[in-house]
Each structure stands twice: as C-alpha cells, then as structure tokens.
N, C-alpha and C positions, 0 to 999 in steps of 0.2 A: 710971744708964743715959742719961744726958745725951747724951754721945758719939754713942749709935746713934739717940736722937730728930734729932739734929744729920745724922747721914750717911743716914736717911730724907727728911728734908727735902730735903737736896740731891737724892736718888736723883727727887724729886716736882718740885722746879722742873725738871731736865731733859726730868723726862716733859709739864709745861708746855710750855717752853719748843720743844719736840721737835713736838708737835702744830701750834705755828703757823707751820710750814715747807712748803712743796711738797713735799720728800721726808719724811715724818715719819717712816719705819723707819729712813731713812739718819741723818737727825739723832737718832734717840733711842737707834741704837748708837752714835755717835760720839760723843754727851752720855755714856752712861750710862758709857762705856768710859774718859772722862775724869775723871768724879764715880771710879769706882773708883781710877781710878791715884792720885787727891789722896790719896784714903780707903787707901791701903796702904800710903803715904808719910807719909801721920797715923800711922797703928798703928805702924809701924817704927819712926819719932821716941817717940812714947807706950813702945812696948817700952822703948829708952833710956835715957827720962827715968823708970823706974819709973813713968807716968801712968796713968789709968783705960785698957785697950784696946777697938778694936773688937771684938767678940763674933766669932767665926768664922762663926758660921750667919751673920751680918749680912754678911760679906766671900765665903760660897759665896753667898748669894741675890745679892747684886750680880753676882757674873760668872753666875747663872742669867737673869739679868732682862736679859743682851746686856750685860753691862760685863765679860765674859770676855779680851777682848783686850787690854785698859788693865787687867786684876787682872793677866795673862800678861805686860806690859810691867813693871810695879810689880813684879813676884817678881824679875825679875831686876834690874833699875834699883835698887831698893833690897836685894837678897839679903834677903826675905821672904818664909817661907813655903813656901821651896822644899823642905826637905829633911822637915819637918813630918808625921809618919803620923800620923793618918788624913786628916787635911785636905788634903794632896794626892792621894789616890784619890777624896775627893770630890769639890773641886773640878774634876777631870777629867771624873770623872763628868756635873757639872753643864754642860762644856764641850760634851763629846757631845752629852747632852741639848737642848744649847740648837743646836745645830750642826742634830740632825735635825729639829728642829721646826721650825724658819725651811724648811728645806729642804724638810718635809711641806708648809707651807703654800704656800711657792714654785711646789712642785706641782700643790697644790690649783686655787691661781689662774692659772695655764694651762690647767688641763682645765677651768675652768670661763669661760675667756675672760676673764677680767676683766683 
C-alpha cells in the first residue's frame, strides 16, 4: 500500500499548504481537487501499466474531503472510472454529501454572523 501512504501524504501537504493562505477553504478545495485529478491520472496510467492501484475508498474519500471536482475533471480527462458500478453511485453520493455540508455550514456562518 505504498501508493495510498503516497496519495495521503499529498492529500496532507495540501491541507498544509491550504491553511497558510487568507482563503484557506478556497485553497484547500482547489489543492485538494488537484492532488485528486494527479491521483486519477496515476490510477488510469497504473491500470495500464498492470501497477499496484489506487484503492477506490482512497479516490471516494478524496472527492469526499472537497477533491470532488478535479476526481469529476480526471473521469473524464482520462475516461476513468466512469462507467464503474458501484463506484459511481458512490462517488456521487460522496458529491452530494460534500455539496450539502459546505452549504450547511455556508449557512451556519450567516446566521451566526461570522
């Protein structure tokens, strides 16, 4: 499991890198959404080349964790992943999920002025 110690690391220097910014939500979806599209673009070459791959729960918690839009760019860029059941109902899934919770909290922090 080399690979997924590898595509955590990067998924962590983003979240680094994301916190020493004045926008840190905007940098750490825009980070996270580009660590995914490398990371889907790895998996597709590794499928290929017969290589170790990335684990799928590793490529749904990436686009759960805000890398949903660069996993969504990567399915089609490299034709991965798309046609795939069950991994694409959950990846969806995980879409929503991260869609209404940014949104919950968007809410939260108006009604609480912040």
């Amino acid at each position: 499991m080399k690979v997924n110690y590898l595509c955590y690391g990067l998924l962590l220097l983003a979240l680094l890198l994301s916190l020493n910014v004045a926008h840190s939500a905007v940098a750490w979806f825009l980070l996270a959404s580009v660590v995914t599209l490398v990371i889907y673009g790895a998996d597709k070459y590794a499928a290929r080349k017969s290589w170790q791959r990335v684990p799928e729960k590793t490529l749904l918690l990436f686009g759960l964790a805000g890398g949903w839009p660069g996993a969504l760019l990567g399915q089609q860029m490299f034709r991965h992943k798309t046609q795939k059941q069950p991994f694409k109902t959950w990846f969806m899934l995980s879409v929503v999920v991260n869609v209404l919770a940014v949104a919950g909290f968007g809410y939260w922090r108006t009604t609480q002025g912040i």
